[in-house]
C-alpha positions, 0 to 999 in steps of 0.5 A: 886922828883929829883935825890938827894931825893935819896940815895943808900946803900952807900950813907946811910951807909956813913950818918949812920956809918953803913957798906953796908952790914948792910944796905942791912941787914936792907932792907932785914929785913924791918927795913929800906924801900926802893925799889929795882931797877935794882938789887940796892937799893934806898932809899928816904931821908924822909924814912931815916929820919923815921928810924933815928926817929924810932931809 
């Protein structure tokens, strides 16, 4: 996987409307997945294209 398989919470509340902390909200509450590295959350693209899917 190379770097731009990555987003941040940034990166998907920009691609989702969303604001941030509805992003954190939605990894906090395991809706959407992702790790936590370093005190950040990352999340793959295929993990946001499952949630989009889900929803």
């Amino acid at each position: 996987m190379s770097e731009k398989d990555f987003l941040t919470v940034a990166d998907v509340a920009r691609e989702l409307g969303l604001t941030a902390r509805t992003v954190r909200r939605l990894f906090s509450t395991g809706k959407l997945r992702g790790k936590k590295i370093a005190g950040k959350y990352i999340i793959t693209r295929d993990a946001l294209k499952r949630y989009i899917d889900a929803a």
